[in-house]
C-alpha positions as CSV (number, residue, x, y, z in Angstrom):
1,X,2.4,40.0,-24.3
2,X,-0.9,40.9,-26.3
3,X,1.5,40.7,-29.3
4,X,2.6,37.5,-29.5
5,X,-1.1,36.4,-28.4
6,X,-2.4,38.0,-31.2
7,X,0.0,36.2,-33.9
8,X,-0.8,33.0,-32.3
9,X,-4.4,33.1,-32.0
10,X,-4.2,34.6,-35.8
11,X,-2.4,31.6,-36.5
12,X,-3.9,29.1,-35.1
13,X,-7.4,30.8,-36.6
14,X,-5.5,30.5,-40.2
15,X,-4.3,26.9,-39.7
16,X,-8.3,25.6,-38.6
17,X,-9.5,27.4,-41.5
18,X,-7.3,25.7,-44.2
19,X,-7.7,22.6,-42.6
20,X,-11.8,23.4,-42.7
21,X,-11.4,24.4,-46.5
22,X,-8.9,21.4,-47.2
23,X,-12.3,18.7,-46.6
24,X,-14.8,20.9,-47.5
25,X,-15.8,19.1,-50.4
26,X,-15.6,15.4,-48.8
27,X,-17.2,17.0,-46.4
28,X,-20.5,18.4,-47.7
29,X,-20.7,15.2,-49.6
30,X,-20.5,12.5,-46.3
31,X,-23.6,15.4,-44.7
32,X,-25.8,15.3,-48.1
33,X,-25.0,11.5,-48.6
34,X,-24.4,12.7,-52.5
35,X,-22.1,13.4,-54.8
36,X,-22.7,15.7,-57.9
37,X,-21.0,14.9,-61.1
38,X,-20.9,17.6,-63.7
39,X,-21.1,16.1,-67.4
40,X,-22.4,16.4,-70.9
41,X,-26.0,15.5,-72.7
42,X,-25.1,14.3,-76.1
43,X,-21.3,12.6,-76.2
44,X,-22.3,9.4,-77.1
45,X,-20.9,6.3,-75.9
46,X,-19.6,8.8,-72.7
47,X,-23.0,10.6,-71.5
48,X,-26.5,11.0,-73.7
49,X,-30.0,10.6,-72.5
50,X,-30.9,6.6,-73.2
51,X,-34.6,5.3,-74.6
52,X,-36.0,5.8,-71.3
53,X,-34.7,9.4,-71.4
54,X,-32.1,8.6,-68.6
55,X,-28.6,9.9,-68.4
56,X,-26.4,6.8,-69.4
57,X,-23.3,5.5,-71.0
58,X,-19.0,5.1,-69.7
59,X,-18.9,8.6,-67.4
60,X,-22.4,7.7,-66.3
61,X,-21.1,4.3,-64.9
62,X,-17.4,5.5,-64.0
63,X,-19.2,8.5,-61.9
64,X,-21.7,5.4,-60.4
65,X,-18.6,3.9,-59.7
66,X,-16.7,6.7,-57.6
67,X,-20.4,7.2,-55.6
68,X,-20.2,3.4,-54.8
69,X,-16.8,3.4,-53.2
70,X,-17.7,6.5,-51.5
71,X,-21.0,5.1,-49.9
72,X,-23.5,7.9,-51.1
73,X,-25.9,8.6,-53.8
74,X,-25.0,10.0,-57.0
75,X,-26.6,13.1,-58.7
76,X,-25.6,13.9,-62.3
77,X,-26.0,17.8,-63.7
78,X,-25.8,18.9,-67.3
79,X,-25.0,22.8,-67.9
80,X,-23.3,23.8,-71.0
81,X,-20.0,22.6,-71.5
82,X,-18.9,26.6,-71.4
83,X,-20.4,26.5,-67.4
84,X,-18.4,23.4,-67.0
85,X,-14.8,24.2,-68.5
86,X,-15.2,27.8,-67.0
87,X,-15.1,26.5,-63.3
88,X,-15.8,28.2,-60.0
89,X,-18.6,26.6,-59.1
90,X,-18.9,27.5,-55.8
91,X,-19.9,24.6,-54.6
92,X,-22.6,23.1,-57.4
93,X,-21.1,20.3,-58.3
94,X,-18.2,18.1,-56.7
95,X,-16.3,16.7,-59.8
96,X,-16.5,16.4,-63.3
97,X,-16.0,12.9,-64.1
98,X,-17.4,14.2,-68.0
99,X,-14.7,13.3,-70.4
100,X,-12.0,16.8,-69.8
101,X,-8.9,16.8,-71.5
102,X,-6.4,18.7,-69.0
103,X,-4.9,21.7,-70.7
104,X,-2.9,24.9,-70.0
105,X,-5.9,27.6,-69.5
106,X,-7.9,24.5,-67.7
107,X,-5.0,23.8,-65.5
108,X,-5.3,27.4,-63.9
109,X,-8.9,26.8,-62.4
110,X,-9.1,23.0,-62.1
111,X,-6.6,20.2,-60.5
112,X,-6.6,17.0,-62.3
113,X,-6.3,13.8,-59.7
114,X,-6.9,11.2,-62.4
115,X,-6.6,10.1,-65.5
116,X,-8.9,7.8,-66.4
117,X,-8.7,7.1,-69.6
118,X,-7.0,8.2,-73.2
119,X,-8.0,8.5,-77.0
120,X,-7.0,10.1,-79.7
121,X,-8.5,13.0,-81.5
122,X,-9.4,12.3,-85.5
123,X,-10.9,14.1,-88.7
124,X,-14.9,13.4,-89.6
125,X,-16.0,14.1,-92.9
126,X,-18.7,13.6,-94.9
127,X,-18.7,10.6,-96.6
128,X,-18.9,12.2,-99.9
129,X,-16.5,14.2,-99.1
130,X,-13.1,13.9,-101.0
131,X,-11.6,17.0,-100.0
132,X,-10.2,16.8,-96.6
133,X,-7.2,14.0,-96.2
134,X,-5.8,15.4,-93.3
135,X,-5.5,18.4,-91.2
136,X,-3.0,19.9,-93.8
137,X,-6.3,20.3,-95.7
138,X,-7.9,22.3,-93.1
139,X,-6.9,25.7,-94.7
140,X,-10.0,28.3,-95.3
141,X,-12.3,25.1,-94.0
142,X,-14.7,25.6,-91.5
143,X,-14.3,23.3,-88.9
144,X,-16.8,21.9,-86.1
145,X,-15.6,21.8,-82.5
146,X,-16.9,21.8,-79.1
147,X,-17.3,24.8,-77.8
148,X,-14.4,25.7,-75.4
149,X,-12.3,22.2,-76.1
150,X,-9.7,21.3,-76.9
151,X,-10.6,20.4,-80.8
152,X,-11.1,24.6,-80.8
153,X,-7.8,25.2,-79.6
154,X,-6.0,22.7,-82.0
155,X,-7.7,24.7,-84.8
156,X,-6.8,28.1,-83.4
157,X,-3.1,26.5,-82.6
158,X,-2.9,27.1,-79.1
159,X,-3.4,23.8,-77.5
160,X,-1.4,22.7,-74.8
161,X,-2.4,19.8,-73.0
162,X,-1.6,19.9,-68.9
163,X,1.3,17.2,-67.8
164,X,2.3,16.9,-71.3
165,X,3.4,20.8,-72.2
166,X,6.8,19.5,-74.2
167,X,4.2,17.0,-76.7
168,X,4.9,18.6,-80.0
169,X,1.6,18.9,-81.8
170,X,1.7,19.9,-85.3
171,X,-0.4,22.1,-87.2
172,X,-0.1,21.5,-90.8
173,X,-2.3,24.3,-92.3
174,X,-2.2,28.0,-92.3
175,X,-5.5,29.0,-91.2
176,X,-8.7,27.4,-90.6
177,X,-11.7,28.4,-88.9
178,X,-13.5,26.7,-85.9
179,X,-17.0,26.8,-85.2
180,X,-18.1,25.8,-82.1
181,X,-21.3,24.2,-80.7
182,X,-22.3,23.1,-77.4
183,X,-23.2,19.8,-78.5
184,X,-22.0,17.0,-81.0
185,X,-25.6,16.4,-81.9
186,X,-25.9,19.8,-83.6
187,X,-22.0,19.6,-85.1
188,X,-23.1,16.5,-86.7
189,X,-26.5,17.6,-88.4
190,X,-24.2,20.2,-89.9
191,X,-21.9,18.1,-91.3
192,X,-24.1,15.6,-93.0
193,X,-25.8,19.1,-95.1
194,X,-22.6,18.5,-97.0
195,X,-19.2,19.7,-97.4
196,X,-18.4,23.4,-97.6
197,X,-22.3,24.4,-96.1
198,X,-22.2,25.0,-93.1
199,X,-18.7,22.9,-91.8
200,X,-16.1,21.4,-94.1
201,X,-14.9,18.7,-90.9
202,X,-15.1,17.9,-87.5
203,X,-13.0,17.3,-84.9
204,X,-13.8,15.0,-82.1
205,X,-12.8,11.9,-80.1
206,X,-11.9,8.7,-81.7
207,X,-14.3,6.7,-79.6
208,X,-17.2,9.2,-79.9
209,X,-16.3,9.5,-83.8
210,X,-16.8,5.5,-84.2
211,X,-20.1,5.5,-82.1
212,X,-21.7,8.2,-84.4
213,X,-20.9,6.4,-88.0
214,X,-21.8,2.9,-86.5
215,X,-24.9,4.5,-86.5
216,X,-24.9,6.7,-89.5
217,X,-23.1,6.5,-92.9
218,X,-23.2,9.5,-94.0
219,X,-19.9,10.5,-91.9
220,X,-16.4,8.8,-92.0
221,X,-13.2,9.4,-90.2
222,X,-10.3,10.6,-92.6
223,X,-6.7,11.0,-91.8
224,X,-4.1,9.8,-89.1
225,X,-5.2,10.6,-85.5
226,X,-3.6,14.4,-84.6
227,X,-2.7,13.8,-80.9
228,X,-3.2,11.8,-78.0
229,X,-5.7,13.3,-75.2
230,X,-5.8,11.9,-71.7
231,X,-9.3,12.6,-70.1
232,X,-9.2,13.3,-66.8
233,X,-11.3,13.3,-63.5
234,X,-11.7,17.3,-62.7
235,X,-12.0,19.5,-59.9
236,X,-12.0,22.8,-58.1
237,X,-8.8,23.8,-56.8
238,X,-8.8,24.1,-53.5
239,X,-8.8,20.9,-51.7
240,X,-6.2,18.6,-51.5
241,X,-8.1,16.2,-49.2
242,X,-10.8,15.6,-52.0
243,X,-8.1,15.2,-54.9
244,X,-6.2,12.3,-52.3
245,X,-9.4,10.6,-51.8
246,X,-10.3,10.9,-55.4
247,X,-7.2,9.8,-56.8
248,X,-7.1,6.7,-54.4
249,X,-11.1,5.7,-55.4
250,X,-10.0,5.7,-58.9
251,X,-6.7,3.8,-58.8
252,X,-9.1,1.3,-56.9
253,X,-11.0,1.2,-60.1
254,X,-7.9,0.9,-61.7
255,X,-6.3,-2.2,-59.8
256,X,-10.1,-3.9,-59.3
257,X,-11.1,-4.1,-63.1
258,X,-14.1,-1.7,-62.6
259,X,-13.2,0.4,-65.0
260,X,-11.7,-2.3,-67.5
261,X,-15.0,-3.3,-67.3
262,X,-16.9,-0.1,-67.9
263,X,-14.9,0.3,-70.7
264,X,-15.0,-3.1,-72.4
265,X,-19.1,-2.8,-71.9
266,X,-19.0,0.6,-73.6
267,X,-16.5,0.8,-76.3
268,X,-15.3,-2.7,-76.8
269,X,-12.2,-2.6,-75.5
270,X,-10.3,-1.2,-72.6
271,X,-9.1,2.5,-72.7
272,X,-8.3,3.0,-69.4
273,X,-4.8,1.8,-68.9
């Protein structure tokens, strides 16, 4: 008879645990009254620091958003984007509402509950320059990226974007070479030294491309967009109760006009359906 007890009070013991582990996240959030969003610094319209040096722009208010319908406060943190894409964070933050596009290598440390959005990713150039049409001039160009997206992989040809693994994505160059930086601030000082001096191009989101030449002239966007990238809300995987109760807050924001909103104050139209 010890037997059979054993089993069952290893079973139930197993079964309290995963159900424990299954909340933990919703959990730690209702007992701090917070939740901590993971994002970036400098991706303008999405997250940058504001005149009064405050974090500000679309995640900023999407994340505000999500703390809103969950009735606590919300903390934003900034690491590198290499800490962020990398995962296990034991606990630091709760989501990363920061602009992710899903993809294969991501797919093996994060679950992806929402979409939230979607914009293409396009060529910046130099305005002077003349050289770069397209991505089939990308050959023996250095190209800037964010470190550890997807704009790297599409320039080292590996991309594969999560829930869309059949999308045929073509690379029409033989080899180019990606330089990454950890933020588009630095990528675009770069790029307006010239052509050929330190980068040759640079890959980045539509939206973000058309917020930075607004502002400055010295860049344009060349080319056809070179694929479609959903962004996604992001988390550890882990917890099924947090991805339920995060994918139902955001379809709110869906179905309400919250996020139509958001996106109409920050980029002018709606991206988020």
């Amino acid at each position: 008879m010890k037997f059979p007890t054993f089993l069952s009070l290893s079973l139930i013991l197993t079964l309290a645990s995963a159900s424990v582990f299954a909340g933990a996240t919703l959990d730690r959030i209702n007992q701090k009254h917070q939740l901590v969003n993971v994002l970036m610094e400098s991706y303008p319209p999405f997250s940058f620091l504001n005149d009064q040096n405050q974090l500000d722009g679309f995640d900023v208010d999407v994340a505000n958003a999500v703390a809103s319908k969950l009735g606590v406060e919300l903390k934003l943190e900034t690491p590198s984007w290499e800490v962020t894409a990398a995962g296990h964070w034991q606990g630091r933050y709760d989501v990363c509402i920061c602009s992710m596009t899903p993809s294969a290598a991501r797919g093996q440390v994060f679950n992806f509950p929402a979409e939230y959005y979607a914009s293409p990713a396009v060529i910046v150039v130099n305005a002077k320059d003349s050289a770069i049409k397209s991505a089939a001039d990308f050959s023996g160009k250095k190209i800037g990226v964010g470190s550890a997206s997807t704009y790297e992989a599409y320039v080292n040809k590996d991309l594969v974007i999560e829930g869309a693994e059949n999308t045929h994505i073509d690379y029409p160059f033989d080899q180019a070479q990606a330089v990454p930086y950890e933020t588009d601030d630095v990528t675009f000082q770069d790029l307006a030294l010239g052509s050929g001096k330190r980068l040759d191009a640079v890959l980045t989101n539509l939206v973000v491309a058309k917020e930075r030449i607004t502002h400055d002239p010295r860049f344009k966007i060349t080319g056809n967009v070179l694929y479609a990238e959903p962004n996604v809300v992001a988390t550890e995987k882990g917890d099924p109760e947090w991805d339920a109760k995060l994918a139902q807050v955001l379809a709110e924001l869906k179905k309400d006009g919250t996020l139509t909103k958001i996106s109409e104050k920050w980029i002018g139209s709606d991206i988020t359906q």
